[in-house]
N, CA, C and O of each residue as an XYZ file, in Angstrom:
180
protein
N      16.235     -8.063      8.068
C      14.889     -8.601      7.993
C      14.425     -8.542      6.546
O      14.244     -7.461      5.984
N      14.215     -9.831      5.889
C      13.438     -9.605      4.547
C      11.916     -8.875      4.420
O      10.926     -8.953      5.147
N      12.069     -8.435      3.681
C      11.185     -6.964      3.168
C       9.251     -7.698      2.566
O       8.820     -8.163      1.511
N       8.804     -7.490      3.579
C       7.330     -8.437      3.010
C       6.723     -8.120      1.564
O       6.733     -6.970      1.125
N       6.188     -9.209      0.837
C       5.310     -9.092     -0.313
C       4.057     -8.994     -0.268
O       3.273     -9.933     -0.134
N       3.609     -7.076     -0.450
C       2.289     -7.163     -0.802
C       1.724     -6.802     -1.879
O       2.329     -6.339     -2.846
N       0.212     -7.025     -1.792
C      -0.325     -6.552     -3.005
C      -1.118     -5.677     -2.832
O      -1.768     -5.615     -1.789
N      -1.293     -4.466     -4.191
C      -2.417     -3.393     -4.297
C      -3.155     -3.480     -5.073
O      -2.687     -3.624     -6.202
N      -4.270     -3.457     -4.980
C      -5.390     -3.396     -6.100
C      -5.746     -1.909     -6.023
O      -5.689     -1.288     -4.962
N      -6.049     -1.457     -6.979
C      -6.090     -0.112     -7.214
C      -7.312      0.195     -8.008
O      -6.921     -0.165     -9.119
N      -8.316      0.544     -8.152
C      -9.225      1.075     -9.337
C      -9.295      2.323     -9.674
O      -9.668      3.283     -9.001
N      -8.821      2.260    -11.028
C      -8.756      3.504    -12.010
C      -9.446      3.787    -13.167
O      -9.021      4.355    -14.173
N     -10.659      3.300    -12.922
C     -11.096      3.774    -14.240
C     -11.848      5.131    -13.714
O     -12.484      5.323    -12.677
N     -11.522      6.068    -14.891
C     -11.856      6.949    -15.118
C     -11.326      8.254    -13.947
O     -11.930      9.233    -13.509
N      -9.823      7.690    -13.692
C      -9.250      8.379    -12.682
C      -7.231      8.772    -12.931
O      -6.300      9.228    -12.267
N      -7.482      8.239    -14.278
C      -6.096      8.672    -14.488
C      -5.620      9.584    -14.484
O      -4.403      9.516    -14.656
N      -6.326     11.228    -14.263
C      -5.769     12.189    -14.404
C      -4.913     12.299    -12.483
O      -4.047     13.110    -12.154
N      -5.546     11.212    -11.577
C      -4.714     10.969    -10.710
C      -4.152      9.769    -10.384
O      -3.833      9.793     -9.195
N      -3.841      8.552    -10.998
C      -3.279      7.852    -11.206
C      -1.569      8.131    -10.646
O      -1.251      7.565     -9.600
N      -0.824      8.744    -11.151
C       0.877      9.195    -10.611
C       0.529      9.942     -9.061
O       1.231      9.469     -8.167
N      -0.485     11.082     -8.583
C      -0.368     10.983     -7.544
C      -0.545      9.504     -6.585
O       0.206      9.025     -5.736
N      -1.776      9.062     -7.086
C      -1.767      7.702     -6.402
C      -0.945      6.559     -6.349
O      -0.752      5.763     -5.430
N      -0.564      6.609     -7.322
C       1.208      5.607     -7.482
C       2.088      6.308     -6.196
O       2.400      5.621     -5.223
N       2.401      7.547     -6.285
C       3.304      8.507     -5.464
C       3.308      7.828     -3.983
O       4.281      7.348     -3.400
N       1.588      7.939     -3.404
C       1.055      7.924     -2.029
C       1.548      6.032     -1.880
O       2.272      5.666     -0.955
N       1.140      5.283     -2.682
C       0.945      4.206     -2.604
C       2.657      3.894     -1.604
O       2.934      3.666     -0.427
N       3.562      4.079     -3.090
C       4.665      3.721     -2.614
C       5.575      4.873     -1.518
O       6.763      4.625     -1.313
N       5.309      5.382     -1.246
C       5.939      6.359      0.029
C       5.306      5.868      1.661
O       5.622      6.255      2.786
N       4.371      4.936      1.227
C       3.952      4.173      2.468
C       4.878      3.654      3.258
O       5.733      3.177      2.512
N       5.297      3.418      4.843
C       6.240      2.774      5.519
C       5.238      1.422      6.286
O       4.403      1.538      7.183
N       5.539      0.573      5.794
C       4.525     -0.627      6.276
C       5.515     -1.035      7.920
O       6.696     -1.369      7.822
N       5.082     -0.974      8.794
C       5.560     -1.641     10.197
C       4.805     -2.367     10.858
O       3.705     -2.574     10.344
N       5.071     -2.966     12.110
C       4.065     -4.014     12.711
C       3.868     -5.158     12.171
O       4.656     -5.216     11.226
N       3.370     -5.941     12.218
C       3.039     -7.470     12.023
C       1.727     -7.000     10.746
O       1.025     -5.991     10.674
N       1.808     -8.197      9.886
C       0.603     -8.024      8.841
C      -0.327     -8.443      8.773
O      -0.352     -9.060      9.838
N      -1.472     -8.678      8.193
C      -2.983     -8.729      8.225
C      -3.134    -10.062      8.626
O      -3.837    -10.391      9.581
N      -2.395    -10.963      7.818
C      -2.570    -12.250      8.183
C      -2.000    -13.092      9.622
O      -1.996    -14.323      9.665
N      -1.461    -12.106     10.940
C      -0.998    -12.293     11.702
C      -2.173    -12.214     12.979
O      -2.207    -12.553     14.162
N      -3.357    -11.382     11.731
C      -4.481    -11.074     13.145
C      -4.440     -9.227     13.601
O      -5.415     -8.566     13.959
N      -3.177     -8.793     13.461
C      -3.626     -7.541     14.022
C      -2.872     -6.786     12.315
O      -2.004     -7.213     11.554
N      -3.784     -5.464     12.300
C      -3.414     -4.371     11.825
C      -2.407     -3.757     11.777
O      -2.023     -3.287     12.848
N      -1.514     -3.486     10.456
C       0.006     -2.863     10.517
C      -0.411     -1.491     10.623
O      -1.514     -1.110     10.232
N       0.441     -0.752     11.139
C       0.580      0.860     11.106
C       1.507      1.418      9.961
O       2.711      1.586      9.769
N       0.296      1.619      9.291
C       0.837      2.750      7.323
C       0.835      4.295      8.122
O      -0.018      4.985      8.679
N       2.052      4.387      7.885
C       2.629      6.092      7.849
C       2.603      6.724      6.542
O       2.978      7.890      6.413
């Protein structure tokens, strides 16, 4: 199954001293289920 393309918007100002944790969380996400544009809500682990 090809691997879906999403996007993150992130706001950091004045938050870089957690910036790498938040990179960390972002990508350790497991995206499953059908996606936003399908109508229902994916389940982020």
């Amino acid at each position: 199954m090809k691997m879906p393309l999403i996007s993150v918007v992130l706001p950091i100002y004045n938050i870089e001293s957690y910036l790498d944790r938040c990179m960390e969380a972002v990508l350790n996400q497991i995206l499953s289920g059908p996606l936003y544009g399908s109508g229902a809500e994916p389940d982020l682990q």
